[in-house]
Residue, then its C-alpha position, 0 to 999 in steps of 0.5 A: x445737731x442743729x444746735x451746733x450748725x445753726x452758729x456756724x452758718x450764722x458765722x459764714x453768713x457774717x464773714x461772706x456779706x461783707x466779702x460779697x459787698x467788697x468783691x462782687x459789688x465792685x465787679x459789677x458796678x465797674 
């Protein structure tokens, strides 16, 4: 099972940083 997850929550990490770094950056410095 594992096997299967570990792909997909390495996936989300990648797509959530940069959409962390473009929407919540910016909020909190301005």
């Amino acid at each position: 099972m594992s096997n299967i997850t570990r792909p997909i929550v390495a996936a989300n990490s990648a797509v959530k940083a940069p959409t962390y770094a473009t929407t919540v950056r910016p909020l909190g410095a301005a």
